[in-house]
N, C-alpha and C positions, 0 to 999 in steps of 0.2 A: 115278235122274233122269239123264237125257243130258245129256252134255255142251254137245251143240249144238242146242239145242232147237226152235228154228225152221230149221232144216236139214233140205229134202224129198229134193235130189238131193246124191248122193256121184259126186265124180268123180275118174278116179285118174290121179297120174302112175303110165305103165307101167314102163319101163326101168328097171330098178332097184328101185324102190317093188314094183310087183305080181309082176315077174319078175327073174331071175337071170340078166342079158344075158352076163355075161362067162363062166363057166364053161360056159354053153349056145354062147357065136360058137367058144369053146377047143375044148370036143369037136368040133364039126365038122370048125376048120380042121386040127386034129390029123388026122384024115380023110384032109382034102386035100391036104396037104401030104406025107402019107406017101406019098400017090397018084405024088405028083410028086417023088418023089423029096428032099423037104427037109424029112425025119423030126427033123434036126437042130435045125429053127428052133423057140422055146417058142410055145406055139399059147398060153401065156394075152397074152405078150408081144403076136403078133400081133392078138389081139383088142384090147389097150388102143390100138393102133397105129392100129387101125380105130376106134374108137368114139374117139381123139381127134380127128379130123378129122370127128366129126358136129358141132360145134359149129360152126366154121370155113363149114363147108358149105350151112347155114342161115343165116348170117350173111351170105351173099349175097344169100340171098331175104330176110330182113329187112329189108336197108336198101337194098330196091331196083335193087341192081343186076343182079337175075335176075327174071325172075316166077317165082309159085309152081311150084316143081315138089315130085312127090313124094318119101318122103323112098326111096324103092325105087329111084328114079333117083342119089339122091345118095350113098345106098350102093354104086351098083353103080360109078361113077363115084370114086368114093374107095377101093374095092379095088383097083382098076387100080393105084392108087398104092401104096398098101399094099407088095402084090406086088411093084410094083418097088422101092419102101421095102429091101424083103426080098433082093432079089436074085432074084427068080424073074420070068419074061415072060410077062405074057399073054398076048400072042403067039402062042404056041406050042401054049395049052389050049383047048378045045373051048369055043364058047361057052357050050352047055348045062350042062358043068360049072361053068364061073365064075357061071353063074345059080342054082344049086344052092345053092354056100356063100354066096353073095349071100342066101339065102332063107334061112339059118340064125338069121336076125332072126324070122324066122315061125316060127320052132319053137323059141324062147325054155322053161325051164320054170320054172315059176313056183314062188315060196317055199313050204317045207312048209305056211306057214299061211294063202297065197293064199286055197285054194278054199274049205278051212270057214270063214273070218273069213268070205269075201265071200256065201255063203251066207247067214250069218247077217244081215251089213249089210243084205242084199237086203230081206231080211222085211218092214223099217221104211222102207227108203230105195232110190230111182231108184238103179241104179247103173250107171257107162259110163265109158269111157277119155276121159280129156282128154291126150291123150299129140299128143306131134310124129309118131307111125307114122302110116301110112296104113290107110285101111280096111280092104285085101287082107290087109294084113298081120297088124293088127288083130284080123280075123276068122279068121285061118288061126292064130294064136296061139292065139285062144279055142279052137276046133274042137279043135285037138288035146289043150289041156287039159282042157275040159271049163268056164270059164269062164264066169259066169252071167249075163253081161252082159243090162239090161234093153234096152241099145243101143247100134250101136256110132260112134262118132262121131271119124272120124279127121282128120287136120288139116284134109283135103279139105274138111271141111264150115265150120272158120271162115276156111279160106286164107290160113291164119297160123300164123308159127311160134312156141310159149311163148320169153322171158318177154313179146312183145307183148301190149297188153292184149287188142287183138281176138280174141284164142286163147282166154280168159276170157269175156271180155264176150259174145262171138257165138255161144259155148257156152250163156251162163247164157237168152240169146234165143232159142236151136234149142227149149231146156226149155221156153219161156215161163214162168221165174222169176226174181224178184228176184236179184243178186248174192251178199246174203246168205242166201237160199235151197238155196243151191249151195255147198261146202264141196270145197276141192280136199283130195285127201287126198297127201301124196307123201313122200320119203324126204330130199326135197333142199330146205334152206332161201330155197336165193334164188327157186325154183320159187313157194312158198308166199310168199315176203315181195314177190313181183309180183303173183299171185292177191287178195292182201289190198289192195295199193295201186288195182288191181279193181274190190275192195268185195267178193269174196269170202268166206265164213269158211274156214278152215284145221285140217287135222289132218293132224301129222306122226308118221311112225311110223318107229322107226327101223329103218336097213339093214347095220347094220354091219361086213359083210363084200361089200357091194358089189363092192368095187373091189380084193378079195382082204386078206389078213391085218394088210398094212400101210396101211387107209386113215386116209388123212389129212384129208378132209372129211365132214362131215354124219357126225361120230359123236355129236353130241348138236343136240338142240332148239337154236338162238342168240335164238329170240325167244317168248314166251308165246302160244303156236299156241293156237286152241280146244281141241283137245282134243292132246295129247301120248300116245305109246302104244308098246309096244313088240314087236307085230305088230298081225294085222289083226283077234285073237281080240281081245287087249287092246283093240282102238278097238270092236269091238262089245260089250264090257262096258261102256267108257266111253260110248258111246251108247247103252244099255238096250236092245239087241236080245240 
């Protein structure tokens, strides 16, 4: 018997939950960095450096004080800083190259148990990214994974950044379903305890090397999610696919 039984669409946070953002932005900028001569700096360091000014950076378009922009512009816009964070000038580097590792968001790879869990979720249930990326990216993720998306629906489409509800709510409307119809799946609890205030239902699966060896958030459930799991094999056992 599933867990979530009136649950037709499954929608996922990506970063994290479907894919392994930081050892994927680390290989690259390891890359680039050696490129440019600063083999020295820790490329997992620079990755957390970057991926903490994703919050920050949306949190302008939240509350108004930006319009929507994508999140390809806010990324690229937040390496400039990075870099200089680092000691190294952009200035000085090709644009084409800083557009490159800028794009190492797009070539994310996903957890060993991404592709078969989401195969199987497929069988029984809609399944598509409710993530902050954008479409390009979105879709240039899947492509090179392999990625079974029934569709891909990037912020572009609710013009909003999670935890707002309209990132939820304009999603569960794109489907033409109910809120509780629609089951966010994700690795991060305050993700899920906004989706639920919603009126979504919820499955958390845990990630727990996320954010490298020593994380210190979202290593366990904090609230009674629909269905709890500990990949995406596990939540399709727990949902009878």
């Amino acid at each position: 018997m599933s867990a979530l039984p009136e649950v037709k669409a499954l929608v996922f946070d990506v970063f994290g939950t479907v894919v392994d953002w930081r050892n994927g932005i680390a290989r690259d900028a390891r890359t680039f960095l050696a490129r440019h001569g600063r083999g020295d700096i820790d490329p997992h360091r620079f990755a957390d450096a970057w991926r903490k000014r994703y919050q920050p950076a949306m949190e302008e378009v939240r509350s108004g004080r930006r319009p929507f922009t994508r999140l390809d512009v806010l990324h690229r816009e937040n390496l400039d800083v990075v870099l200089q964070d680092f000691g190294v000038s952009a200035a000085g580097i090709k644009a084409d190259e800083l557009d490159w590792l800028n794009r190492a968001w797009h070539r994310l790879d996903p957890w060993p148990d991404t592709i078969p869990g989401l195969i199987r979720l497929k069988a029984k249930h809609f399944i598509a990214p409710l993530s902050n990326g954008n479409i390009l990216l979105l879709a240039n993720m899947a492509k090179r994974a392999g990625m079974p998306w029934d569709a891909i629906l990037g912020a572009e489409a609710a013009q909003a950044y999670k935890p707002q509800p309209e990132a939820y709510l304009r999603t569960c409307d794109i489907l033409g379903l109910k809120p509780a119809q629609v089951a966010l799946v994700a690795a991060h609890n305050g993700d899920l305890a906004a989706a639920r205030k919603s009126g979504l239902s919820t499955a958390f699966v845990l990630r727990p090397n996320e954010h490298g060896a020593d994380q210190a958030t979202d290593t366990k459930a904090e609230q009674d999610w629909g269905a709890i799991a500990t990949s995406f094999e596990d939540l399709a056992d727990k949902l009878g696919c």
